[in-house]
N, C-alpha and C positions, 0 to 999 in steps of 0.2 A: 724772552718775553715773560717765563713766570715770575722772573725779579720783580720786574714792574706789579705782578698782580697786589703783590702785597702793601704797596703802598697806592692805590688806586683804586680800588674797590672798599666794601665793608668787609670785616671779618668774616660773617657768615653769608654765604653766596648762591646753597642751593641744595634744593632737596632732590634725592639723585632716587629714581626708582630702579636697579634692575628688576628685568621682568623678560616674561614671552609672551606669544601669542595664546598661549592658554589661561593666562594671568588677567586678561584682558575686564575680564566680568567682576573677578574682585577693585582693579582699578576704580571701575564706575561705583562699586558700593563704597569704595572709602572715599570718591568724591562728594557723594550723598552724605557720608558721615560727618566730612569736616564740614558742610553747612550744617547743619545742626550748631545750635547754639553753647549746647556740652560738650563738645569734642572741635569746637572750629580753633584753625589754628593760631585765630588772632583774637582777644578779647577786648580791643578798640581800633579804630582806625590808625594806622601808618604810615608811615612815609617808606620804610625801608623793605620791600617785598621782596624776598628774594624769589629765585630763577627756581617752578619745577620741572626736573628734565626726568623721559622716560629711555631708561637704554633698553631695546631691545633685544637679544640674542642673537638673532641675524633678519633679513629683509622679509621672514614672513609677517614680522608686527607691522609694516607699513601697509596691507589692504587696511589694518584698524583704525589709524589715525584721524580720517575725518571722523568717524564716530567719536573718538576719544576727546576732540577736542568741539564737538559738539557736547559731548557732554560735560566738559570743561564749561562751555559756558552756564550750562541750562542749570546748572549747580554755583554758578558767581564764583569761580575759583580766583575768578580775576580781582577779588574784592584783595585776595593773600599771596597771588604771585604774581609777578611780572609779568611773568611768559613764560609760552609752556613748550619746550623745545624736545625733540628727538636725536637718541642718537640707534643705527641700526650697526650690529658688528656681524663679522662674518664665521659665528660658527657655526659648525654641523658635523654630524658624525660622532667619534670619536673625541672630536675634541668640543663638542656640545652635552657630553654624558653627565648627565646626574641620578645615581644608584646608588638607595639604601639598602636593596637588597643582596647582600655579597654571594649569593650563590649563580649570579651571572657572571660571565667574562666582564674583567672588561681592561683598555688597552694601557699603552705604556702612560700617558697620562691621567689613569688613576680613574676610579668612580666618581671623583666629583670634579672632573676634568670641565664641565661647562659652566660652573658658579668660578672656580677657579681663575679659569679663564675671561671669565666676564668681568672679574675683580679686578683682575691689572691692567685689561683694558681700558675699563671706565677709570678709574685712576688716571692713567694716561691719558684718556681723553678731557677730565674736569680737568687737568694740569692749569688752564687757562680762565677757568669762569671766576674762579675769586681763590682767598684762601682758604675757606672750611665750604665742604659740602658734610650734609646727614645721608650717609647712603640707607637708605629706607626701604627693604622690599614689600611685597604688599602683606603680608602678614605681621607688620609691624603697627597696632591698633591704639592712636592716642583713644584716653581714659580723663581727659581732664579738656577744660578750655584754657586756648594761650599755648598751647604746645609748643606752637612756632614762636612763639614770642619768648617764651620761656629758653629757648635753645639759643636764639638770640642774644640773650642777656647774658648766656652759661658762657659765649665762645667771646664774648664781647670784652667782657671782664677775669678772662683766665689765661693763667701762666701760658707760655707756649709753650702746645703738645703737637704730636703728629695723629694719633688716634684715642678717642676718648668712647666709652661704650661700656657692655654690663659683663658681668660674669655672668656662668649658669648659675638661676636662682630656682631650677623647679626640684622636681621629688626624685628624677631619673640619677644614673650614676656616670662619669665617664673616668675614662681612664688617667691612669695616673700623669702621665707625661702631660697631657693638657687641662688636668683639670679645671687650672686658672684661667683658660683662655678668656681673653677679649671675644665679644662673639661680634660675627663683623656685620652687621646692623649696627653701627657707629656712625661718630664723626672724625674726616680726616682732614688731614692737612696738606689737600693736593695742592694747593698754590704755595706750599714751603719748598724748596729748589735740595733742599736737603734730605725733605719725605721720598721726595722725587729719588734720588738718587740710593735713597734709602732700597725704596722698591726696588729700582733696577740693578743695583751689587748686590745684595744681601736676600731681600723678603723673597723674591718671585725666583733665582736662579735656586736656593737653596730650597724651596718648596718642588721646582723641579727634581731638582738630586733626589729627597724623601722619597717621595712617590717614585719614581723608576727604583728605588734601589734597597728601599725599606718598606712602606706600606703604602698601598696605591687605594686606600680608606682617608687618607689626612688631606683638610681643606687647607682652602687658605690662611685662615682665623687661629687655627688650632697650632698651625704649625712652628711660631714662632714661640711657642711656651714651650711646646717640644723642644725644642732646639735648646733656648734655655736653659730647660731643666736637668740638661747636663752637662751644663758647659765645664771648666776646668780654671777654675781660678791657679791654682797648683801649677798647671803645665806653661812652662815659658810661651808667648809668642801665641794663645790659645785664640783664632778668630773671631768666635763666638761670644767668650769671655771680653773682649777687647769691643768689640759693639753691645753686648748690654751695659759698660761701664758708662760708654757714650751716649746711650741712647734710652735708657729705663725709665729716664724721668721722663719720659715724652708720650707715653704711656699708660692712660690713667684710666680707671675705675668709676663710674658717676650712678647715681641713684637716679637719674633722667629717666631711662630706659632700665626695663627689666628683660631678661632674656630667660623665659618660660618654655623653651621647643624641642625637652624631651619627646622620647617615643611615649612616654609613659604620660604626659602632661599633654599630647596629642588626642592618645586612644582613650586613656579615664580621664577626664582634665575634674578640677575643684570645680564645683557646681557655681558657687559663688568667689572665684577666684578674683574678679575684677573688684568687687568689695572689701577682697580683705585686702588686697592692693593698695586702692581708693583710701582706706581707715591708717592699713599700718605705714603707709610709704606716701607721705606728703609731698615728696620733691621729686612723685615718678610721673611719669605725664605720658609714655609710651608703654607698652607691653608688646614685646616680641613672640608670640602666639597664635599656632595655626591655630586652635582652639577657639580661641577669642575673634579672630579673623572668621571664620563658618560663622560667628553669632554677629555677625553685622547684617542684620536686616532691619525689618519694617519695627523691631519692639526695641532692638538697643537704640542706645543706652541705657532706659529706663529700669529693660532686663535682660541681663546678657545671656541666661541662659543656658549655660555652656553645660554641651551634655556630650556620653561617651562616642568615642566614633563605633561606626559599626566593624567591626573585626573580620576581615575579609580570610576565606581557608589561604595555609599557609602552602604557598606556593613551591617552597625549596623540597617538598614531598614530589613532586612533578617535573623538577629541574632536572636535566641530563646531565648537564655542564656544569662542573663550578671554574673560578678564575682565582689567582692566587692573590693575598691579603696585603701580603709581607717578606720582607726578607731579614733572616735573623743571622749574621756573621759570626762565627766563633771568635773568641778575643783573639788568636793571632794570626785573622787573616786581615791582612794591609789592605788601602784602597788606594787607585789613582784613579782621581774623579770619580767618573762614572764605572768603574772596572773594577774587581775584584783580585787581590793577588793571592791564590791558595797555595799557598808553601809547599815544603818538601815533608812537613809534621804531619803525621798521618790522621793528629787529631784534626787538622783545620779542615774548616768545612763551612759550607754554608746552608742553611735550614729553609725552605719556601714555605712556607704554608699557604695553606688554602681555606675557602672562604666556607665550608662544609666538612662535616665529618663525614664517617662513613657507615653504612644500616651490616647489618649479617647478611653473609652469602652472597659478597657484590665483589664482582670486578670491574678493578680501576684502569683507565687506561692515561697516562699524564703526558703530558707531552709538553718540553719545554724546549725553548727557541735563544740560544745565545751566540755570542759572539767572541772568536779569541782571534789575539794580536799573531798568534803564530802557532803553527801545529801542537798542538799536546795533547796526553794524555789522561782524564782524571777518572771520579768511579761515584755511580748514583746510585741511591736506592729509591722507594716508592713505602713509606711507612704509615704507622698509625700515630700520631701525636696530640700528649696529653698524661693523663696518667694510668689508663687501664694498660694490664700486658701487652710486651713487646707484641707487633705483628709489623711483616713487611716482606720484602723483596731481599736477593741476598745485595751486596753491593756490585754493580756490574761494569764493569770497564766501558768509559765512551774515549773512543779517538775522533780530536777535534781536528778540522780543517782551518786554515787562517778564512777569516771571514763568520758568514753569520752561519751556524750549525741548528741542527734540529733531529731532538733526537726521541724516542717514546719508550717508556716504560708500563709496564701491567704487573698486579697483581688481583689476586684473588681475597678477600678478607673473609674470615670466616665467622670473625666477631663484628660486633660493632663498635664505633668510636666514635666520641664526640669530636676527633680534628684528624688529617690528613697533612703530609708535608713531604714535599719531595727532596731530601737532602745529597748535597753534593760533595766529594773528598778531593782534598788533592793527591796528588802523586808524588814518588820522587823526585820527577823534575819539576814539577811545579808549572804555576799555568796563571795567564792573565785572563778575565774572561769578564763580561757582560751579560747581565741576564736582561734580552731583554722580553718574551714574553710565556708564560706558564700555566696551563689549564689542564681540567681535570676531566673524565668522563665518564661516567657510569653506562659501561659497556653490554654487563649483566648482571641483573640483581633477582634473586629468587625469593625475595622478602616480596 
């Protein structure tokens, strides 16, 4: 059925919000906002309105709906969309999680396990409404009139891509491996049969892999410039290498949208940010900014306003727990799939770190949760990681059992360190193993 979408529909199809039920009050001010005559999304009458649809998280957004689209009307949404349709998905728990704060646990689906998840979802659910949706969360704040018109025109008359969208443009820093990211407040190509498939071999099963087996910090946005950025032009038969050859140009960059949502562009944001916007960037019509989003009230657009957030006490001073970030493999331990192979080299090892350092005078107690194909045995420690002196635990022998293991480690630190990491060796005989989950605890601390 998506074959058909593309020749039966317009190009662009639908403005897709994910969101939750705590979203629900900013929805209403950017319905407010696009009636206004500076920020609406059409600067004459049309014919081509497309579909706005609200995904929500799971079935607590549907007590808001009549509100929602009460307010839908009392704002004439209907002057710019079609119709305003719901979708409700099923997470919760674990697989609903979204944490910036890495000094909590959290599970084998990663900290940003419910944006994640809500990405491939909706995806797979727009498969069907046309070829291009703008997935839009609500912090995403047009800055100009014609927005919608304007995105219109960009998908209407442009090469075929599968995601179009901004780099980071604010003052924050990210790390290397993604720097470039796409930030996913874009437009995709769900009604392409080839986007589609794209997702399901490559984007979403390899974002799984990451996250269980490397860093349970990486979105969905971030991760394929990771991947990327090391792929292996060099090595015959290189996966990665062999789909960006395919797929790169599909991939594009646009001054539409600007993506402003450091922490740093959050908490101090430019006071007059949306004017220098406005001045320097003629062909941007959204801004991606919690910042800018807190200044939609009763004075924007007129005056955006945008002032510091207030700085709330840092909470990892009062956390027990932390939860692990990452996993770092030595170069000669192998993998299959999801499994680690630690050899018989007494260098190979594998490094976890965690999402916290460590204060003076605290003991740690770690406890990590894995999985091997068949008895063996390998050897852990409990260290300090980073660059202050060595401190840690000596290496201690664990014997595995086939199936899932669970084993604990403590030490006592008498320094402080800005990182933690619980490292694992192999043995002579060597060992196939799964990690699949690792956390920390601050047992006693005399600080």
């Amino acid at each position: 059925m998506a074959d058909n979408v593309l020749a039966q529909t317009p190009a662009f199809a639908a403005v897709v919000v994910p969101c939750n039920q705590h979203e629900v009050d900013q929805i209403v001010r950017n319905f407010e906002l696009w009636s206004r005559p500076d920020t609406r999304p059409f600067s004459s009458e049309t014919d081509h309105k497309p579909k706005l649809i609200l995904v929500f998280n799971n079935d607590q957004g549907k007590k808001f709906v009549s509100n929602i689209r009460s307010e839908f009307i009392k704002y004439e949404m209907g002057r710019f969309f079609c119709n305003l349709d719901f979708f409700f998905l099923n997470l919760s728990g674990e697989s609903d999680l979204y944490q910036r704060n890495y000094s909590f646990a959290a599970g084998s689906q990663g900290y940003k396990a419910g944006p994640n998840n809500q990405f491939f979802e909706t995806m797979r659910l727009s498969a069907t409404v046309g070829m291009y949706i703008f997935l839009m969360e609500v912090d995403c704040i047009p800055i100009r009139p014609n927005w919608l018109g304007r995105l219109i025109t960009i998908t209407e008359n442009s090469e075929r891509f599968f995601v179009m969208g901004s780099a980071y443009r604010g003052r924050g820093t990210l790390g290397a491996s993604y720097a470039r990211h796409i930030n996913g407040n874009a437009v995709y190509a769900v009604g392409d049969p080839d986007f589609q498939r794209f997702i399901e071999f490559f984007w979403e099963p390899r974002l799984r892999e990451v996250v269980e087996m490397e860093d349970r910090r990486i979105a969905y946005d971030c991760v394929l410039e990771m991947i990327f950025s090391r792929m292996k032009s060099y090595t015959p038969n290189d996966t990665d290498w062999e789909y960006w050859k395919n797929f790169s140009s599909k991939f594009r960059y646009c001054e539409y949208i600007q993506n402003i949502s450091g922490a740093i562009d959050i908490d101090d944001p430019i006071p007059d940010l949306v004017s220098q916007v406005l001045s320097a960037s003629p062909e941007t019509y959204i801004i991606h900014s919690q910042a800018v989003a807190s200044a939609v009230n009763s004075t924007a657009p007129a005056d955006w306003g945008l002032k510091p957030k207030s700085r709330q006490a840092n909470s990892n001073s009062t956390r027990k727990e932390m939860g692990f970030v990452s996993i770092h493999p030595s170069e000669n331990v192998l993998r299959d799939g999801l499994k680690y192979i630690l050899n018989k080299d007494s260098n190979s090892h594998l490094m976890i770190l965690f999402s916290s350092g460590v204060s003076e005078d605290t003991e740690i107690l770690s406890t990590l949760t894995l999985e091997a194909d068949e008895p063996v045995t390998l050897s852990a420690m409990l260290c300090r990681h980073g660059e202050t002196p060595f401190e840690g635990s000596s290496p201690t022998p664990i014997s595995l059992n086939k199936g899932e293991n669970v084993i604990s480690l403590s030490h006592r630190f008498k320094k402080s360190h800005p990182g933690l990491r619980l490292q694992i060796y192999g043995q002579p005989e060597g060992g196939k193993v799964r990690i699949l989950s690792a956390r920390a605890t601050v047992i006693d601390s005399m600080s």
